[in-house]
C-alpha positions, 0 to 999 in steps of 0.5 A, spaced: 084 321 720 089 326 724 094 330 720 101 329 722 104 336 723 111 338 720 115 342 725 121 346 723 127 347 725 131 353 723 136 351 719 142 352 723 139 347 728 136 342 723 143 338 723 142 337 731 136 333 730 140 327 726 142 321 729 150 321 729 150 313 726 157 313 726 158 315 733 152 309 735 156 303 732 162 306 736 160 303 742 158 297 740 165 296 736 169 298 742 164 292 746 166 288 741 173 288 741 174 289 749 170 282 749 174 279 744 181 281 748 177 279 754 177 272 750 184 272 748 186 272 756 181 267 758 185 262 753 191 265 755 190 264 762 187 256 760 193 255 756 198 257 762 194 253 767 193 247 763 201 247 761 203 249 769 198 242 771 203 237 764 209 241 768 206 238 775 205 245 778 199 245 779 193 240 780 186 240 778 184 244 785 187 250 781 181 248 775 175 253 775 169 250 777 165 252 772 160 249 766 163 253 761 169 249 761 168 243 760 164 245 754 170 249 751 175 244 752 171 237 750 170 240 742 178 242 742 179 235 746 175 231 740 178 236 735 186 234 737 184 227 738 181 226 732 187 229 728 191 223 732 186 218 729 188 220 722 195 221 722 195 214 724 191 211 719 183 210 722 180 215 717 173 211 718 173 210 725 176 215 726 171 219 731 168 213 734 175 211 737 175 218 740 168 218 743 169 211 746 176 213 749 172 219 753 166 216 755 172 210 758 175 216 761 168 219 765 167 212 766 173 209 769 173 217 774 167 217 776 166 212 780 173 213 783 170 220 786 164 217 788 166 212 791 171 216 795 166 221 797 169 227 793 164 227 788 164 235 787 171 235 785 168 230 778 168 237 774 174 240 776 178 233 775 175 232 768 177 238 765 184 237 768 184 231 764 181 233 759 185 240 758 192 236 759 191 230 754 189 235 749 195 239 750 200 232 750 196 230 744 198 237 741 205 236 741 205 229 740 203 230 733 209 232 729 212 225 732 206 222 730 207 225 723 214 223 723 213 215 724 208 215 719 212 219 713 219 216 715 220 212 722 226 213 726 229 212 733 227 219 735 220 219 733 220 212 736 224 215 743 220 221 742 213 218 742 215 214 748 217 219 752 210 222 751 207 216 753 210 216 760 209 224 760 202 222 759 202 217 765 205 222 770 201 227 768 194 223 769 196 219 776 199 227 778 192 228 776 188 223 780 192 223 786 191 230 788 183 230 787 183 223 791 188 225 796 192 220 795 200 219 795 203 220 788 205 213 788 197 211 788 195 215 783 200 213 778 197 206 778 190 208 778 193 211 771 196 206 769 190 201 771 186 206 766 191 205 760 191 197 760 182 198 761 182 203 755 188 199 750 184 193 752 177 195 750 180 199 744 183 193 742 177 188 743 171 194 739 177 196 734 181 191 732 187 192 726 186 188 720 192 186 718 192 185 709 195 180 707 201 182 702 
C-alpha cells in the first residue's frame, strides 16, 4: 500500500491553495438572481401582451409559439378560475366545473381550426384564450365578492359589463386565428357561451333548498 506524501508549502503560500468558498457561491448567486430578474420580465411582458389582447390591440398571432406557455398559463387559468367557483358558492365541484369549462373550450376551438385549415394557430389561439380569460376573471372578482357579500346595482352593472367584455374579447380572438370578419368571430363566441351555459347546466344543475 502506497504511502501518501505530504507536501509543504511555505507558510506565506500555504493560504493560495485554499479554496475561496465565499467567491464559489458568488456565481452561482448572481446566476440565481439574473434568472430570477429574467423571470419577472418574462411575466411582465406576458401581463402587457395578454392586457394589450383584453384591450384589442393585439391578437393571438402576437402570442409566442411556444410549449412552455401553455403549461404556464393552464395552472394560473384553473387557480383564477376556481376562485371564481368558491366566491360563488360551488365548494364541492368546484374544480370539476372549471376542468369541464376548459376541455368544452379545446373542444369547441379545435375543430374550428382544423376544419379551417389553420390548425398550427391552435397553441397560440388557445393561449390567447387562456391567458385573456384569466386575466377578465381576475378582475372580476371583486364584483363577484360584492354580489355574494351584499348585491347591489353596481355589482350587478359591473358583472354585466364584463360579461359583454368577455365576449368581445373571445370572438376578437377567433376572428383573427380564423381570419374571419369580427362580426363572425363575435357569433362563433356567443355560440361557445350558449354550448358551455348549457352543458354546465345540464352536468351541474343548482338545487334550490326549499325555505
Amino acid at each position: 500500500m502506497p504511502v501518501p506524501v505530504r507536501r509543504h508549502c511555505p507558510p506565506g503560500q500555504a493560504h493560495l491553495s485554499r479554496p475561496n468558498r465565499f467567491g464559489e457561491q458568488k456565481p452561482e448567486l448572481a446566476q440565481f438572481f439574473a434568472q430570477f430578474i429574467v423571470g419577472i420580465n418574462i411575466m411582465q411582458q406576458l401581463f402587457l401582451l395578454f392586457f394589450e389582447i383584453t384591450m384589442l390591440r393585439k391578437g393571438p398571432q402576437d402570442v409566442p409559439a411556444a410549449s412552455w406557455l401553455l403549461k404556464l398559463l393552464l395552472p394560473v387559468y384553473l387557480a383564477i378560475n376556481i376562485l371564481v367557483m368558491l366566491l360563488n358558492g360551488y365548494w364541492s365541484t368546484a374544480l370539476m366545473q372549471v376542468t369541464v369549462d376548459f376541455l368544452l373550450l379545446l373542444g369547441f376551438t379545435w375543430p374550428l381550426l382544423y376544419f379551417s385549415g389553420k390548425r398550427a394557430r391552435f397553441p397560440q389561439t388557445l393561449c390567447a384564450l387562456l391567458g385573456a380569460d384569466s386575466l377578465i376573471s381576475l378582475c372580476a372578482i371583486p364584483a363577484i365578492a360584492s354580489l355574494v357579500a351584499e348585491p347591489t346595482e353596481l355589482a350587478y352593472f359591473a358583472m354585466l359589463l364584463l360579461m359583454i367584455w368577455h365576449w368581445l374579447v373571445s370572438g376578437h380572438i377567433y376572428r383573427h386565428a380564423l381570419d374571419k370578419p369580427l362580426f363572425f368571430g363575435l357569433g362563433l363566441s356567443l355560440l361557445y357561451i350558449l354550448i358551455s351555459s348549457q352543458v354546465m347546466v345540464l352536468l351541474f344543475p343548482v338545487v334550490s333548498t326549499p325555505s
